[in-house]
N, C-alpha and C positions, 0 to 999 in steps of 0.2 A: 681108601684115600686115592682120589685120581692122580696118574703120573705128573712128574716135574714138566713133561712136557706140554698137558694138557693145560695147567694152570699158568704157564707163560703164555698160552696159547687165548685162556680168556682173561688176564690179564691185560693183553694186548687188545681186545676186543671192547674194554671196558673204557682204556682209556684212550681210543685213538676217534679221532672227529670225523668228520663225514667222509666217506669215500667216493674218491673219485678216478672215476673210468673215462677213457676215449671213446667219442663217440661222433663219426662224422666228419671230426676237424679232428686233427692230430695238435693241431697249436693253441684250441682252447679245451680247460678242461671242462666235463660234464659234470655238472651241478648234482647231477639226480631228480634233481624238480619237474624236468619234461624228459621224457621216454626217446631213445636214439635215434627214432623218427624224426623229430628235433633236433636240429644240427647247430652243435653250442658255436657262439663267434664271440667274438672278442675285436679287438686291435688288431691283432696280425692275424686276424682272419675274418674278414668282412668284403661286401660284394663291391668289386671294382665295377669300373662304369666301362667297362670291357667286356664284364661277363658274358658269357653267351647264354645263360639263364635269367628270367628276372628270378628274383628273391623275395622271399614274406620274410620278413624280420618283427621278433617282438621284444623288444626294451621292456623287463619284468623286475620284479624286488618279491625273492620266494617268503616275502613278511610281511604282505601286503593282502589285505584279502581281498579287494578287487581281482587280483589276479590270481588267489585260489580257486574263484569264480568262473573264472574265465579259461581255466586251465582243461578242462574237457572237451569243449568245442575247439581249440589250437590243436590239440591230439590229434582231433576228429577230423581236422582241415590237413593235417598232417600226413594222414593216413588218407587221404582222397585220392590218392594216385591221378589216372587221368582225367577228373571231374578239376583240374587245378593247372590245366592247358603247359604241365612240363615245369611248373615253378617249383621252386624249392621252397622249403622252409626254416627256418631258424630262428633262435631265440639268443638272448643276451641277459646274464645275469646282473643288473646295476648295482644290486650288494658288491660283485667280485668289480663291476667295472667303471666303478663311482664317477669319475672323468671323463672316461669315451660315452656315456650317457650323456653326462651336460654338456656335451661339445656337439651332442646331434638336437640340443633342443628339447631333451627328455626332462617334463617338470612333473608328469605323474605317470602310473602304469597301472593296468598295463598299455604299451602306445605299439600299435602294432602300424608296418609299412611293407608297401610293394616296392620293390627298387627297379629299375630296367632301365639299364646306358644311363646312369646317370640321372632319372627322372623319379620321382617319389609322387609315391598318395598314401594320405594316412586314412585306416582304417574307423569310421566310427559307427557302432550302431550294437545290436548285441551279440555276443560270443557264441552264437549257434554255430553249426558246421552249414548250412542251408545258408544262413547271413552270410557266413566268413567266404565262402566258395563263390556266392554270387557276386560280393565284391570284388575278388578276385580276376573272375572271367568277365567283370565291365571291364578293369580295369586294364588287362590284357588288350579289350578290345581300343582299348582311349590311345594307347602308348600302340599299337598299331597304325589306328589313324593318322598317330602325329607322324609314323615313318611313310607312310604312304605318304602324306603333303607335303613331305620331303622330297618324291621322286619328280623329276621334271625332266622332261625330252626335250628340253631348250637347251643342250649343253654349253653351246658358245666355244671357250675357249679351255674349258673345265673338262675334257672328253674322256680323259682317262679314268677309272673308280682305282685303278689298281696303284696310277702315280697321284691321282689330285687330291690333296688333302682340303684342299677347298672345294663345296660344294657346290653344283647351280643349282639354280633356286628359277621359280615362274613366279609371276606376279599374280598369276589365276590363286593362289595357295601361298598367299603374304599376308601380315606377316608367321615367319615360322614360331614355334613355341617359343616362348621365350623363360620357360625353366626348365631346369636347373641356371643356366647358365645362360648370359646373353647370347647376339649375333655383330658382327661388323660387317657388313657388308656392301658389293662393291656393284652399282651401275654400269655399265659400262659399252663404248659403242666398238667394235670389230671395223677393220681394215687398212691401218698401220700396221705394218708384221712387225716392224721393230718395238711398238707401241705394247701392242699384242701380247709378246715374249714377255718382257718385261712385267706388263700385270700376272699375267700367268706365275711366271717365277716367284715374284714376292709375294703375291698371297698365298701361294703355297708355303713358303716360308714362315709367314705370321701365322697360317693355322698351326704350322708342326709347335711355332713356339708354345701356342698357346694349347695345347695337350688333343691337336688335330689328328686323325690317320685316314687315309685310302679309305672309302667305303666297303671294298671286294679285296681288301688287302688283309683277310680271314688274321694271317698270323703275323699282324704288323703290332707292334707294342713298342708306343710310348711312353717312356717313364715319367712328361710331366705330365701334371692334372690336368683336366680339359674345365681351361677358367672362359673361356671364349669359344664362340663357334664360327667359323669364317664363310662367306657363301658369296656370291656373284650372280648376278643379273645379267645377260644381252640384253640389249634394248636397243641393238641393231636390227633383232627379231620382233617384227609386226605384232607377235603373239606375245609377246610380253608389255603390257601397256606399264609406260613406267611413269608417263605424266603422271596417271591418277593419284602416283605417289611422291609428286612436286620434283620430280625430278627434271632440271630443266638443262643441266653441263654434264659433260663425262670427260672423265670419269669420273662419279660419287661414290664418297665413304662415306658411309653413314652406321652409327651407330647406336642398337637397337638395345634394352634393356626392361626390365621389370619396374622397377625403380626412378626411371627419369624418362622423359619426353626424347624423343629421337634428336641423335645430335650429328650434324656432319661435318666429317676432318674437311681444314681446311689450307691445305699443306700438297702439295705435288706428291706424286705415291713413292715412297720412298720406306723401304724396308722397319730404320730407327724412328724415321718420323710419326710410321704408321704404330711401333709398339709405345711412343710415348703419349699418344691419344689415346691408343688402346687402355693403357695404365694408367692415364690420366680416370679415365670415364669408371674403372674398376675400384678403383678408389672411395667414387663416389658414394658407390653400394652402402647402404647402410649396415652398422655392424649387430651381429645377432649378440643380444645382452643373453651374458651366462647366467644361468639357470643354478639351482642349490641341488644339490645329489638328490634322488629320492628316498624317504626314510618309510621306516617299516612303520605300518600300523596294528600290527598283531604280538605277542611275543613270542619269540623263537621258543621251539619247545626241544629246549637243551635236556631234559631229564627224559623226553621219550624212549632217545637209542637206550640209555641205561636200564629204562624199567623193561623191554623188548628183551633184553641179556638175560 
């Protein structure tokens, strides 16, 4: 007869549920479903628009067999080391995180996404490791491009990366993306210094509001979100042609978005004035209608662990 110890010991084994180990994230737990190459997220641990990495993130239900399908080639993507240009990968369990799924739009699975500063593409086509890699390394290449039409040597008044939280921007490379998050931005002609200061000043202050940092300012962290992107034009510089974008007074605010036709403040620049046009126009965003949890299509196969003992 085996010892008392033994039989507490598979007693315990008989009746205890799935185990779960750390793998990756310390603040979500590992499912088991994907291998520690997969780095479990959750809530309190999901990719800021800060990261210095992008992210592959896959939104999954381990009772769904689309994504029993699918579960070898994410492995496989997993394990690509540098064929995947430095991005990580992770997954999300919808079983464990029924909520933070419908709140990112997750209506089936598996829905797999790249994240970088803030910007997403969702993945579609089939779950190879050869598919999953190439879209990866376009998609690297896209969210490049858009930082490069970012840079512009027209600085104007914007000179610093280290203090300006507002961006210049060139007309050659307008307009800037406009997702995740819109732009407001400001026309403007140079040679008033008091004039000058003063733009300067507040729109730096409306970027910081709206979740803006330094570009070269590595360890700057803001705690709001970045709901707005704020940026500036000279058009005191020849090389910036701002007519062709009906600009006809300066300073102009204007405000750029996905959702509505370009609008311009029409209010003197003024710090509160500028955030109630700001929040007027944010408003107007249409709101994303919430989705139902995703449910499983397979049944769990609760009597495996048992017959395995």
């Amino acid at each position: 007869m085996p010892p008392l110890r033994l039989w507490a010991a598979l007693l315990a084994l008989a009746t205890a549920g799935p185990k779960q180990t750390t793998g990756g994230s310390k603040a979500c737990s590992h499912t088991g479903f994907y291998s520690k190459k997969v780095i479990p997220m959750c809530l309190s641990h999901f990719p800021e628009e800060s990261s210095k990495n992008a992210w592959v993130v896959q939104f999954y239900h381990p009772w769904v067999q689309k994504v029993h399908e699918a579960q070898a080639g994410y492995e496989k993507l997993a394990a690509a080391g540098g064929k995947i240009e430095g991005a990580k990968v992770g997954a999300i369990d919808c079983k464990e995180n029924q909520e933070f799924c419908a709140t990112h739009g997750v209506s089936g699975v598996p829905t797999t996404r790249i994240l970088s500063a803030g910007r997403s593409r969702e993945f579609e086509g089939e779950y190879t490791e050869d598919a999953l890699v190439s879209w990866v390394s376009d998609s690297m290449k896209r969210f490049k491009d858009m930082d490069e039409a970012l840079k512009c040597d027209l600085k104007g008044l914007f000179t610093d990366p280290m203090k300006d939280s507002a961006l210049p921007l060139c007309t050659a490379s307008f307009p800037p993306t406009l997702e995740p998050v819109p732009w407001m931005v400001s026309f403007y002609e140079t040679g008033d210094r008091n004039k000058d200061k003063t733009m300067r000043t507040k729109l730096n202050k409306i970027a910081e509001r709206y979740g803006n940092t330094p570009p070269k300012k590595v360890d700057a962290k803001n705690k709001k979100p970045l709901k707005m992107r704020v940026g500036a034009v000279d058009c005191s510089n020849k090389k910036n042609d701002c007519e062709t974008l009906g600009i006809t007074s300066f300073p102009t605010v204007r405000f750029y978005s996905s959702w509505a036709e370009p609008k311009d403040f029409d209010s003197f620049i003024d710090t509160d004035e500028l955030k109630q046009f700001a929040d007027a126009r944010l408003k107007e965003k249409p709101k994303v209608e919430k989705v139902e949890a995703v449910k499983a299509d397979m049944p769990e196969e609760t009597e495996k662990a048992k017959e395995e003992l």
